[in-house]
C-alpha positions as CSV (number, residue, x, y, z in Angstrom):
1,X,0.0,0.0,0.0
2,X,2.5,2.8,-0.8
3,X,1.5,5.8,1.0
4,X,1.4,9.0,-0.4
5,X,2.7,12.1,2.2
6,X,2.8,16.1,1.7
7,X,4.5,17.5,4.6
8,X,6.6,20.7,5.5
9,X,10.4,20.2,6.3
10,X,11.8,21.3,9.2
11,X,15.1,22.1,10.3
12,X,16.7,20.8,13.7
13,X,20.4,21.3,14.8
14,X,22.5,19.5,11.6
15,X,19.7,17.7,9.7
16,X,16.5,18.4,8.1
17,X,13.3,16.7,8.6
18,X,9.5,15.9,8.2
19,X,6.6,15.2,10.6
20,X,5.3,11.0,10.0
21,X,3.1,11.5,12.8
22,X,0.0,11.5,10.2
23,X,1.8,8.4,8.1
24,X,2.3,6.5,12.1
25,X,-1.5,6.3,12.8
26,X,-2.4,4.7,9.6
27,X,0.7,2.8,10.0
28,X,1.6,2.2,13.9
29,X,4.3,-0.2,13.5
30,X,6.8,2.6,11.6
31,X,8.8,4.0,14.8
32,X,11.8,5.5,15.1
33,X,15.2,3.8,13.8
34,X,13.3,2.3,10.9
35,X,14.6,2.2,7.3
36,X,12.0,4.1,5.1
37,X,12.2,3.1,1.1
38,X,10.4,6.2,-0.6
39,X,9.9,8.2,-4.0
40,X,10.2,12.0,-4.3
41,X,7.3,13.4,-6.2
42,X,7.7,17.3,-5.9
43,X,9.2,19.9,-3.8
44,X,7.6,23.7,-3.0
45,X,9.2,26.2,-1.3
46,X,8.5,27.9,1.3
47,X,5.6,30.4,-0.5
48,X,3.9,27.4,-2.4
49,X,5.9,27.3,-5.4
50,X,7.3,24.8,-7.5
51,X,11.2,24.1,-7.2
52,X,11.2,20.6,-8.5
53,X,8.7,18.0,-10.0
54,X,10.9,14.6,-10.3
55,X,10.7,12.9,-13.4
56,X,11.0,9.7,-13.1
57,X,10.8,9.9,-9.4
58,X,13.5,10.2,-7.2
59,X,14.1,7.1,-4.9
60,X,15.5,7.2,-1.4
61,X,16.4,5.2,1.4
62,X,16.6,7.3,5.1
63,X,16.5,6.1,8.8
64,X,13.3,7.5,10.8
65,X,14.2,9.2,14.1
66,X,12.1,11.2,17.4
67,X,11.3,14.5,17.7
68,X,12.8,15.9,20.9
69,X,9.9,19.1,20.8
70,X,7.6,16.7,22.6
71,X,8.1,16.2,26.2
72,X,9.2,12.2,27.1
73,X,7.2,10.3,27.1
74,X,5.3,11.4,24.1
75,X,7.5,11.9,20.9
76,X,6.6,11.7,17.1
77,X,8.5,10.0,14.7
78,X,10.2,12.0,11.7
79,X,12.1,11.1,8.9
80,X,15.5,12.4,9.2
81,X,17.2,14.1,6.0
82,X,21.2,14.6,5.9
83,X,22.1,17.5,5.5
84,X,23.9,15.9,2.7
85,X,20.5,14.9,0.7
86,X,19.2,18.5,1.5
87,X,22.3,20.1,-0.4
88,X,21.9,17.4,-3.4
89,X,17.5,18.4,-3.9
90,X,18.0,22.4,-2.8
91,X,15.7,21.4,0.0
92,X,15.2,24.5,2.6
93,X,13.7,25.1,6.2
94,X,9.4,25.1,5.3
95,X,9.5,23.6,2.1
96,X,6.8,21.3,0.8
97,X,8.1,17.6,0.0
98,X,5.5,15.2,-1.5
99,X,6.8,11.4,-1.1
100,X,5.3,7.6,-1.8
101,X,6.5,6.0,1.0
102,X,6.8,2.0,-0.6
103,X,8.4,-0.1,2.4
104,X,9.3,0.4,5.6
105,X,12.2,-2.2,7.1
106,X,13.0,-3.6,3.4
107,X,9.0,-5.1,3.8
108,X,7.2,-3.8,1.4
109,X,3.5,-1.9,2.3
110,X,0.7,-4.5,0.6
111,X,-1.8,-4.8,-0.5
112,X,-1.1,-3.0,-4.0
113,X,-3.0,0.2,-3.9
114,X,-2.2,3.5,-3.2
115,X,-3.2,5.1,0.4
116,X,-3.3,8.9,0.9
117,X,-2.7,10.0,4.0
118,X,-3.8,13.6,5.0
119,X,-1.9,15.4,7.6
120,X,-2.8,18.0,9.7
121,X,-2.3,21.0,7.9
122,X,-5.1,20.4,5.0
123,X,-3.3,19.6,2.4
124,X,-4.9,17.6,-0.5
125,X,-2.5,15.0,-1.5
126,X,-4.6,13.4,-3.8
127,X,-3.9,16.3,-6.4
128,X,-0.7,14.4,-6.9
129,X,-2.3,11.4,-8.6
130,X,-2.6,13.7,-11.3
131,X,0.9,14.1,-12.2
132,X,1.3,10.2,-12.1
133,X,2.1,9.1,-15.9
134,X,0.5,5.8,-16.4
135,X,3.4,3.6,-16.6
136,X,4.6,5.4,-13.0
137,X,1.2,4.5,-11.1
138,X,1.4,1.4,-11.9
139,X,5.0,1.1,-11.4
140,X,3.9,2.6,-7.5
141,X,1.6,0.1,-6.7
142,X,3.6,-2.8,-7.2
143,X,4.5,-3.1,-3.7
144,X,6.0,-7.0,-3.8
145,X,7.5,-9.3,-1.0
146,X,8.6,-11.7,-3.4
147,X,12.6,-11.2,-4.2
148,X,12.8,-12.1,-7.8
149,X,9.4,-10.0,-8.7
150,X,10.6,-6.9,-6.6
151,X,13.8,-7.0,-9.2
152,X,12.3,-7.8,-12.5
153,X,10.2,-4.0,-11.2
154,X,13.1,-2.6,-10.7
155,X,14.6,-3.4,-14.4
156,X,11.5,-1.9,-15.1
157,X,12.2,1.1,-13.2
158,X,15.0,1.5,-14.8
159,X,13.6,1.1,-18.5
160,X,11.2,3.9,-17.7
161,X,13.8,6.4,-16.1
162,X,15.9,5.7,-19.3
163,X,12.6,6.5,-21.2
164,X,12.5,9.9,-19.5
165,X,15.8,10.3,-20.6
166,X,14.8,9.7,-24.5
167,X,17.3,6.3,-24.3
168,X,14.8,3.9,-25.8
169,X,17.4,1.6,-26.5
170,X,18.7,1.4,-23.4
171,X,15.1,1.4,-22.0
172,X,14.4,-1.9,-24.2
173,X,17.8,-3.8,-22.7
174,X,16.5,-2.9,-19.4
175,X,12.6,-4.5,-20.2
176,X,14.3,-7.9,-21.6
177,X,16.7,-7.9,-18.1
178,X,13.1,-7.6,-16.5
179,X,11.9,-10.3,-18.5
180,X,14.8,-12.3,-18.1
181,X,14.7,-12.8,-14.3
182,X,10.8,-13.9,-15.3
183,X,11.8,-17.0,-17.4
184,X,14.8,-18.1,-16.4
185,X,14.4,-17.2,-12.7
186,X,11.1,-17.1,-11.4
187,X,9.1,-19.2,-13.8
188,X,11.8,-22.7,-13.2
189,X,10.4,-22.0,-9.5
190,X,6.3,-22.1,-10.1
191,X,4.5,-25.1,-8.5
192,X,1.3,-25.7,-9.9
193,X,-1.4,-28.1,-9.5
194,X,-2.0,-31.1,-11.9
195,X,-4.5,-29.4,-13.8
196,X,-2.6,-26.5,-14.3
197,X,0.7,-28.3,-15.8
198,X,0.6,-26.5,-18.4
199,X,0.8,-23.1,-16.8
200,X,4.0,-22.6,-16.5
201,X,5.1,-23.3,-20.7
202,X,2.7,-20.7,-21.6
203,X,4.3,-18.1,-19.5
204,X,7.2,-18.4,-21.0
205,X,6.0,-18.3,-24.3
206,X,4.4,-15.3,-23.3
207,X,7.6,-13.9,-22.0
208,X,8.9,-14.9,-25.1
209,X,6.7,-13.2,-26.9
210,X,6.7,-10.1,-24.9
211,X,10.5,-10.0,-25.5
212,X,10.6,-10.1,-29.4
213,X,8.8,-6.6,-29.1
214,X,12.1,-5.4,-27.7
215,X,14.3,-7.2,-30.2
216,X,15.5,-6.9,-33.4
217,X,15.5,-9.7,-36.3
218,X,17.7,-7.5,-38.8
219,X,18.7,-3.6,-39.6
220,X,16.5,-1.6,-38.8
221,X,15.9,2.5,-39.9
222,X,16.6,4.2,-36.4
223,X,15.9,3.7,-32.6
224,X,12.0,1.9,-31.7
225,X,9.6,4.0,-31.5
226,X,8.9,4.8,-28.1
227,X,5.2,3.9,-27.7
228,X,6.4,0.6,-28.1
229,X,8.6,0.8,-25.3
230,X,5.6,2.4,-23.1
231,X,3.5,-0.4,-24.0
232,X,5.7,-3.5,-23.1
233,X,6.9,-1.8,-19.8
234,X,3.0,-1.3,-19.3
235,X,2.4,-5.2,-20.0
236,X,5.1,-6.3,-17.7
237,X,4.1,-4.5,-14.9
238,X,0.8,-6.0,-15.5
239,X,2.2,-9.6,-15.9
240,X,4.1,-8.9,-12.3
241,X,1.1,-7.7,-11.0
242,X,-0.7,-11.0,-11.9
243,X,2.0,-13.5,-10.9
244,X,1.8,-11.4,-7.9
245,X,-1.7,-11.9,-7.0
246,X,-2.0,-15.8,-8.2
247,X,1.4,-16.1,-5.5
248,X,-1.2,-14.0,-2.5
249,X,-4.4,-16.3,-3.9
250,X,-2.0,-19.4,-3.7
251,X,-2.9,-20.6,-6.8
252,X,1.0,-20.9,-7.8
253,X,3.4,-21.2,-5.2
254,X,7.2,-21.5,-5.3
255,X,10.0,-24.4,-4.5
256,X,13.0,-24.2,-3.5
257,X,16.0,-24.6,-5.7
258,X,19.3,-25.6,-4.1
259,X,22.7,-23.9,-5.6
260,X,20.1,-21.1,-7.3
261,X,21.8,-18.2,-8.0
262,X,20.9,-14.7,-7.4
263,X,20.0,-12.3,-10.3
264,X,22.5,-9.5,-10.8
């Protein structure tokens, strides 16, 4: 369930910071001296106005800490930001940050949807959805516990930044690395029932087939055109998001593979 946040930044001693006390009542288990996996939407400054619209969106990794503005024992928890990160994104005292919090503690938030949380100060944060391509929304709300999916996304995360970038060629290698950990790493895994023996042949023939859209058989004119590349990145994520769901509905499950190697 990644969690969208608009909050003001603070500044306290050497670091900046943001309030999670809004993001801790939907979610109690975050406390303090948790790892925090997030995207960076936007930033305002301090009047309102628009410094910075990431696109793709930036991801980070910070540690959560207490505020010490509450009397013990009563604290909030806030995300901490270096003073290193601040200096990297132009970040100043007041300014509006707008994150999608993903996973907290390297567990991912589930089940895959997004969840806006409103904090005290009024602000609507589902405005934000509207600057959501369609291919980042859905990359969002893949939200997975499973290893080997989580990195075929992040191929795809990859493909779409390079997108952004206009490097459709490098956006294509990336989508067949993403489809490549989906045959010859997750699929060899799938358990299915007798019935369903077939399941995991036509997968891969999907797969397959999904990958000759990013591959060439000869010469071609000049680079793919890029609504090509939008659309197979699109029909990944949705093939993730259903292996995803048939894994939570147990109608595949996965064995273990001794000497299986880790995708890098």
């Amino acid at each position: 369930m990644p969690a969208v946040i608009s909050s003001t930044i603070h500044f306290s001693e050497n670091y900046y910071y943001i309030d999670l006390d809004a993001l801790v009542k939907v979610f109690p288990h975050i406390k303090e001296n948790k790892n925090l996996r997030f995207y960076i939407i936007e930033l305002r400054n301090e009047a309102g106005k628009l410094v910075k619209r990431f696109k793709p969106f930036k991801e980070l990794k910070l540690k959560t800490g207490k505020s010490n503005l509450i009397q013990p024992p009563y604290y909030r928890v806030i995300l901490i930001i270096p003073e290193s990160i601040a200096s990297q994104f132009n970040i100043g005292n007041n300014y509006r940050i707008t994150i999608v919090v993903t996973a907290c503690n390297g567990k991912p938030f589930l089940p895959l949807e997004f969840k806006s949380i409103s904090d005290n100060e009024g602000y609507d944060n589902e405005r934000v959805f509207e600057y959501f391509s369609r291919i980042e929304a859905s990359l969002l709300s893949l939200s997975l516990e499973q290893p080997l999916l989580n990195m075929a996304v992040s191929y795809l995360w990859d493909a779409y930044a390079r997108l952004e970038e206009n490097d459709i060629e490098g956006a294509r290698t990336s989508i067949r690395n993403s489809l490549r950990v989906i045959k010859e790493k997750f699929i060899p895994k799938i358990e299915v029932v007798e019935e369903a023996e077939d399941f995991p042949k036509n997968l891969k023939n999907l797969v397959n087939n999904l990958r000759e859209f990013t591959e060439y058989g000869g010469p071609h004119p000049g680079p793919a055109p890029r609504s090509t590349t939008e659309m197979i990145i699109l029909m990944t994520t949705e093939l993730i998001r259903y292996l995803a769901k048939m894994l939570e509905d147990k109608t595949i499950s996965l064995k273990t593979m001794e000497g299986s190697e880790a995708v890098v």
